[in-house]
C-alpha positions as CSV (number, residue, x, y, z in Angstrom):
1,X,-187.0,210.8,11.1
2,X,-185.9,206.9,10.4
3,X,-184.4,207.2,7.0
4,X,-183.7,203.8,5.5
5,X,-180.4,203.8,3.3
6,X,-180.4,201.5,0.3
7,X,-176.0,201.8,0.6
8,X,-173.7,203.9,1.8
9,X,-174.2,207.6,1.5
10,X,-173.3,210.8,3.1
11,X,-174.4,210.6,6.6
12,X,-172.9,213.6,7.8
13,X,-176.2,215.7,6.6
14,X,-178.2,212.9,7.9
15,X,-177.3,213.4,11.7
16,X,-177.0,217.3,11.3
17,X,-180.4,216.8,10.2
18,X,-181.3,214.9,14.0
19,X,-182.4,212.0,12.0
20,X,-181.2,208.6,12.4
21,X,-179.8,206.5,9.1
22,X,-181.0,202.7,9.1
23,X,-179.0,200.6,6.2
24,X,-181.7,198.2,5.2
25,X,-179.2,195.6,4.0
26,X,-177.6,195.5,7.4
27,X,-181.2,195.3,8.8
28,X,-182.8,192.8,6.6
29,X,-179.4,190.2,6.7
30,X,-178.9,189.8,10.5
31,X,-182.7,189.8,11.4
32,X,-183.5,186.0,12.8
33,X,-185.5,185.6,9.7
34,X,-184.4,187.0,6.7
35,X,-186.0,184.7,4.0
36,X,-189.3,185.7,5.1
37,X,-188.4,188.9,4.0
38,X,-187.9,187.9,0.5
39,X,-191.0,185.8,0.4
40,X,-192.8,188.8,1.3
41,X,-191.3,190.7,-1.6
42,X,-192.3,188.5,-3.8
43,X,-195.7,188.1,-2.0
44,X,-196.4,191.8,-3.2
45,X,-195.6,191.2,-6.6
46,X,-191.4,191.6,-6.8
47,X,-190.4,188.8,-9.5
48,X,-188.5,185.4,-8.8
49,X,-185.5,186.4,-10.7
50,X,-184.9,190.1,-8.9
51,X,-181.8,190.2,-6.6
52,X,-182.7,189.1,-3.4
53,X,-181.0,192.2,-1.3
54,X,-183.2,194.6,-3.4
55,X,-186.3,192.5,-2.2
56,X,-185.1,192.4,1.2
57,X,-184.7,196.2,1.2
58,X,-187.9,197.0,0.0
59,X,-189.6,194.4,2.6
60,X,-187.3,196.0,5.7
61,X,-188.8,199.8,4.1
62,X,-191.6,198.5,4.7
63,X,-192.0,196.5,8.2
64,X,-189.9,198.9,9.9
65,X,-191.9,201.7,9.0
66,X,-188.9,203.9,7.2
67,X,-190.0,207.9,7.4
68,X,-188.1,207.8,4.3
69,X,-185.7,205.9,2.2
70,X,-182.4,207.3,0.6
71,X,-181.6,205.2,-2.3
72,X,-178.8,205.5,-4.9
73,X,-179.8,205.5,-8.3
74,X,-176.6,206.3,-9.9
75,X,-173.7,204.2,-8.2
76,X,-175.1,201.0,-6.7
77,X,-178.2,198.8,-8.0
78,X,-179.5,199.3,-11.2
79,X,-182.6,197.9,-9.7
80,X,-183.0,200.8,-6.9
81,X,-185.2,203.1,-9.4
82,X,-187.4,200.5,-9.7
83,X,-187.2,199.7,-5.8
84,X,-187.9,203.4,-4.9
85,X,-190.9,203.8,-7.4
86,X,-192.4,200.8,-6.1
87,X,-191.8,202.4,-2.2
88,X,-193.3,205.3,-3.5
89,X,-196.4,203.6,-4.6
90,X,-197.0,202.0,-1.1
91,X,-196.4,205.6,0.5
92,X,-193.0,205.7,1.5
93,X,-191.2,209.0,1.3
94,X,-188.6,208.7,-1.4
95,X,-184.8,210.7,-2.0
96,X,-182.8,209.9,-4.2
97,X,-179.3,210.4,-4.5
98,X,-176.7,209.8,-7.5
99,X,-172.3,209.5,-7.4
100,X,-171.5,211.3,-10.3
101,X,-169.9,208.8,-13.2
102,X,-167.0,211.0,-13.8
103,X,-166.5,211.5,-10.3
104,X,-166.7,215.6,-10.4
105,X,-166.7,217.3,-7.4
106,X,-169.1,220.3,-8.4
107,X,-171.9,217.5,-9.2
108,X,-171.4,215.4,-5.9
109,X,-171.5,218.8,-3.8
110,X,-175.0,219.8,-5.8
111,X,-176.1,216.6,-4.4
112,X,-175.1,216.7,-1.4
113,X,-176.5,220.0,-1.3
114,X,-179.9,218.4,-2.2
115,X,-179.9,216.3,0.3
116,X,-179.2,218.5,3.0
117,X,-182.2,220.6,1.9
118,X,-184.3,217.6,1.8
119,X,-183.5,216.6,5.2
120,X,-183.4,220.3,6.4
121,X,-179.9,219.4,7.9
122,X,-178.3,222.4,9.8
123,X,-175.1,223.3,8.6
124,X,-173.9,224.9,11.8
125,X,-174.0,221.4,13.3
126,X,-172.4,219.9,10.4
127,X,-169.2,220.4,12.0
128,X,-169.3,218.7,14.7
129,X,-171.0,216.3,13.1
130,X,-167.9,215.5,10.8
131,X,-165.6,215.1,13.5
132,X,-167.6,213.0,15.0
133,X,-168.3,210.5,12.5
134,X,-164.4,210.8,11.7
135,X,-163.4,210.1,15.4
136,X,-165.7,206.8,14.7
137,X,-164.0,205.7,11.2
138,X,-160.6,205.9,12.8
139,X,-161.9,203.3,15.1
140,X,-162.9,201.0,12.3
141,X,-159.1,201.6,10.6
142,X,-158.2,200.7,14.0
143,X,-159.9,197.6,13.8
144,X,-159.0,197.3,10.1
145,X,-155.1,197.0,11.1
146,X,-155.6,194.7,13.8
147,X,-157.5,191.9,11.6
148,X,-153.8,192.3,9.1
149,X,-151.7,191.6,12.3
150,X,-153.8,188.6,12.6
151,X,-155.6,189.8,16.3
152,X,-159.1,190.0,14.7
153,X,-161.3,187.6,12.5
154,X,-162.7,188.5,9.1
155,X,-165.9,188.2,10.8
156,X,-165.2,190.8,13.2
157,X,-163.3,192.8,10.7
158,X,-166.9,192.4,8.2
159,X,-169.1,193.6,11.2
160,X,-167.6,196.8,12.0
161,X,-166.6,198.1,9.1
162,X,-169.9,197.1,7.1
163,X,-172.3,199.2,10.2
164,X,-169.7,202.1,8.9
165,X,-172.5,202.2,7.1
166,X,-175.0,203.8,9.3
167,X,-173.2,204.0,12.6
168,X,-176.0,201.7,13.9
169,X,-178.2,204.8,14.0
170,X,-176.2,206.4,16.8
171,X,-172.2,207.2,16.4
172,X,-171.8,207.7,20.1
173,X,-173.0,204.0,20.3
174,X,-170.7,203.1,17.7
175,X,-167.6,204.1,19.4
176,X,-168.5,203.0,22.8
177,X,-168.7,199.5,21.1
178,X,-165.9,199.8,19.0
179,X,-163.7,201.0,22.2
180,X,-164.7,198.2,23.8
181,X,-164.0,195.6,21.2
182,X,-160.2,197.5,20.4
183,X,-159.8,196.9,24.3
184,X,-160.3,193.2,24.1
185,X,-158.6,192.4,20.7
186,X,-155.7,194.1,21.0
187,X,-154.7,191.7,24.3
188,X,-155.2,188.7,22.4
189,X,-153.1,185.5,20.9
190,X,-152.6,185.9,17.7
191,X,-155.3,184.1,15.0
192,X,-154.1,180.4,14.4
193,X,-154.6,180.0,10.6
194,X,-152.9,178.4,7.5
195,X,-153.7,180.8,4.7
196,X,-154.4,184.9,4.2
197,X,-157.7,185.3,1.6
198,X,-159.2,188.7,0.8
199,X,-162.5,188.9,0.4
200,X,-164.0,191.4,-2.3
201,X,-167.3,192.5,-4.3
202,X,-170.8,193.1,-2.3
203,X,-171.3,191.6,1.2
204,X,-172.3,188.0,1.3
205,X,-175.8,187.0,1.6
206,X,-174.4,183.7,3.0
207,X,-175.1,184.1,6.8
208,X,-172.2,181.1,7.5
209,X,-169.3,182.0,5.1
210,X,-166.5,184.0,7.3
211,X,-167.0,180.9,10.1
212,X,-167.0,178.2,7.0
213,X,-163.4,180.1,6.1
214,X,-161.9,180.4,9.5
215,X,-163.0,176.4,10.5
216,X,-161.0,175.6,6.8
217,X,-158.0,177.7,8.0
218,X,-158.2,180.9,6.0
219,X,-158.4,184.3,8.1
220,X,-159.9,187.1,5.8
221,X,-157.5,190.3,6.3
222,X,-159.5,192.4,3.6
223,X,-162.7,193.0,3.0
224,X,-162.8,195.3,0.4
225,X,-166.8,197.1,0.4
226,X,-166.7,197.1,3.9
227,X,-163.6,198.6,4.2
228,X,-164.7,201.1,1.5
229,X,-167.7,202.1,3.7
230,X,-165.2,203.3,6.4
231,X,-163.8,205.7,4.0
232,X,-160.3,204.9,4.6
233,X,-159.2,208.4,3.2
234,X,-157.7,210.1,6.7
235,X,-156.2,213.0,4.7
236,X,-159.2,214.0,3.1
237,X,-162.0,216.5,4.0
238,X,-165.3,215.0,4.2
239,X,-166.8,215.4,0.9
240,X,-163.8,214.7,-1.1
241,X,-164.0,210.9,1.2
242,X,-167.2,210.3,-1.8
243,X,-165.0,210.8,-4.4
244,X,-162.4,208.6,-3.5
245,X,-164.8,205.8,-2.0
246,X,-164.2,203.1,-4.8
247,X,-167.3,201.4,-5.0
248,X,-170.2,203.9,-6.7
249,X,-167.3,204.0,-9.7
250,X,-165.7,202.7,-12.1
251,X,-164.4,198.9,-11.4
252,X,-160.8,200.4,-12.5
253,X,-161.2,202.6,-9.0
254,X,-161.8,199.3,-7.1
255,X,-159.0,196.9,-9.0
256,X,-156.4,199.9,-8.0
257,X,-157.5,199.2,-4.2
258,X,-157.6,195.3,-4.7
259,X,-154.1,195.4,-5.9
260,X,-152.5,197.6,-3.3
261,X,-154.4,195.7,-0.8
262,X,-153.4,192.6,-1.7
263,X,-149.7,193.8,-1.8
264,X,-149.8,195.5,1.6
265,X,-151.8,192.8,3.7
266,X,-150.2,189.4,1.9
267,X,-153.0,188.4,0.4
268,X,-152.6,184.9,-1.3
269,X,-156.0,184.2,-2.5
270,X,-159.3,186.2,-3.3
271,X,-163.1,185.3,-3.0
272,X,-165.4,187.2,-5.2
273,X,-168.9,187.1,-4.1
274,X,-171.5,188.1,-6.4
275,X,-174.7,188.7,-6.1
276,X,-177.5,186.2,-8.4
277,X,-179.6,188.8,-10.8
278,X,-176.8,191.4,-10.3
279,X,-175.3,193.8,-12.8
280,X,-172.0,193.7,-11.0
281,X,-171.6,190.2,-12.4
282,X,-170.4,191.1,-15.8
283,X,-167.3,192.6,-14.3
284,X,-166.1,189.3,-12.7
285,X,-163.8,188.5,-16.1
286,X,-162.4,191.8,-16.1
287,X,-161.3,191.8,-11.9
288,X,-159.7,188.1,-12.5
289,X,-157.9,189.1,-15.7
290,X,-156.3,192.2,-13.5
291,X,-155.6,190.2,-10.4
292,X,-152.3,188.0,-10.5
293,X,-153.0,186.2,-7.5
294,X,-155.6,183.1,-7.7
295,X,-159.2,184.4,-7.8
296,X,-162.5,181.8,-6.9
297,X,-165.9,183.5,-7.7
298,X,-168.9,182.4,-6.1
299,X,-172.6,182.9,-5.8
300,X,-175.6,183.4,-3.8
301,X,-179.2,184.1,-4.4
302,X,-181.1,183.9,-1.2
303,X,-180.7,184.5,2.6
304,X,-179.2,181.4,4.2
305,X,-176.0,179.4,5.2
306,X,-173.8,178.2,2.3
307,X,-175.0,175.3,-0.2
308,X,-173.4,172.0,0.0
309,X,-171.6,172.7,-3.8
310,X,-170.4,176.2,-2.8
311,X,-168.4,174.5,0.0
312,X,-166.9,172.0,-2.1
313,X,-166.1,174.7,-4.0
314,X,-164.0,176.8,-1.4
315,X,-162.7,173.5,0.0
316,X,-160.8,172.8,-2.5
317,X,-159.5,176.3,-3.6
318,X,-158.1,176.8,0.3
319,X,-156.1,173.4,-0.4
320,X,-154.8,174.4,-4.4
321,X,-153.7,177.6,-1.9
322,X,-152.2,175.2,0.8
């Protein structure tokens, strides 16, 4: 089966299952057209003021003919419900899956447990499964290091790690193409660039921001959900990589990572994105009153290249920086 993924989950069961995971968000953003998606949302009766990914998602579900969609309902969105009652009214197979608040291993295995019954994975492939999703993520933290020395863009850095996500569907074709790419960047010059900015909170709906950041100077060393959907945990077994993933949890999980990133990597300034309509907004205050280091927030709503104000906006925090 095509199961559609609302975030990151588990995939391990998904593949021992021989079905092949589709993140929707990955789908829907680099699609050559993905404001019609919206509009078509909104077309069947999803309201103006509704974050644009979750109408995107639900327009991808559909159009791409999803067997199914996995979508987290305790960890991500608090719009997802809502998202898959409404897929389950136009006929679309619905699971879905929850991160445990208090991050307790018994309840994540239960659902990971569920899941595998669901997609009638088989636990005998499992195995080799796991090492071979694992082989791929230690490609990504290859890729990972190589954007800190300054050998590959934030862009780059945002499109591997963020298809940790799925695996595009296939891991083999994964690692061929990271291989490839690790074969090229590692042989490089050295990025020319003035300034080192992290780059944290949900990936951007802008579809120009990492290029509007390298023609101002910046390179982006750390990308902090993207990274987290790489499961940058190498000394932990596969199940215990959930728990420690940062981003279904508590924002104290993700500050904790922001900090020691910023340290480690020599990060002088941050972006926050958020997302228009999202929960995740509230906790803006509290990640700029934890970070010492100068934080600019900004926003999008829908699908498209940045606004004229946004890049005033960014402009002028790279040359405070400078």
């Amino acid at each position: 089966m095509k199961i559609g993924l609302t975030t990151t989950v588990p995939l391990e069961p998904i593949f021992a299952g021989n079905h092949v995971p589709k993140d929707l968000n990955n789908i829907f953003i680099t699609s050559t057209d993905p404001e019609k998606y919206v509009v078509n949302a909104e077309i069947d009766g999803f309201p103006y003021n509704t974050c644009s990914w979750i109408k995107g998602l639900y327009s991808v579900a559909i159009k791409e003919k999803m067997d199914a969609v996995i979508g987290v309902v305790r960890g991500d969105c608090s719009n997802t419900e809502s998202l898959l009652d409404f897929l389950d009214f136009k006929n679309v197979k619905v699971i879905p899956f929850s991160y445990p608040y208090d991050k307790n291993v018994s309840k994540l295995e239960d659902e990971i447990n569920n899941l595998m019954q669901t997609l009638k994975s088989d636990k005998y492939e499992l195995k080799r499964i796991i090492d071979q999703v694992d082989e791929a993520r230690k490609l990504a933290w290859e890729i990972d290091y190589l954007t800190v020395k300054d050998k590959v863009t934030g862009l780059e850095n945002h499109y591997y790690l963020v298809n940790t996500s799925d695996f595009l569907g296939n891991v083999k074709n994964y690692v061929n193409s990271a291989k490839e790419f690790l074969s090229i960047a590692k042989n490089r010059e050295k990025i020319d660039y003035t300034l080192r900015l992290g780059y944290i909170g949900v990936p951007p709906i802008f579809t120009d921001l990492y290029n509007f950041l390298s023609e101002n100077g910046a390179h982006v060393v750390f990308n902090e959900v993207q990274r987290q959907f790489s499961m940058p945990f190498p000394e932990s077994d596969w199940i215990e990589k959930y728990i420690k993933y940062t981003y279904p949890y508590t924002v104290k999980d993700r500050i904790s990572d922001i900090k020691n990133e910023i340290k480690k990597r020599k990060i002088e300034g941050i972006i926050h994105y958020v997302q228009s309509f999202c929960h995740r907004q509230i906790l803006d205050y509290v990640i700029k009153d934890s970070i010492d280091i100068p934080v600019l927030t900004i926003e999008g709503n829908r699908p498209g290249p940045l606004d004229e104000r946004t890049k005033i906006r960014i402009e002028s925090f790279i040359d405070m920086l400078l």
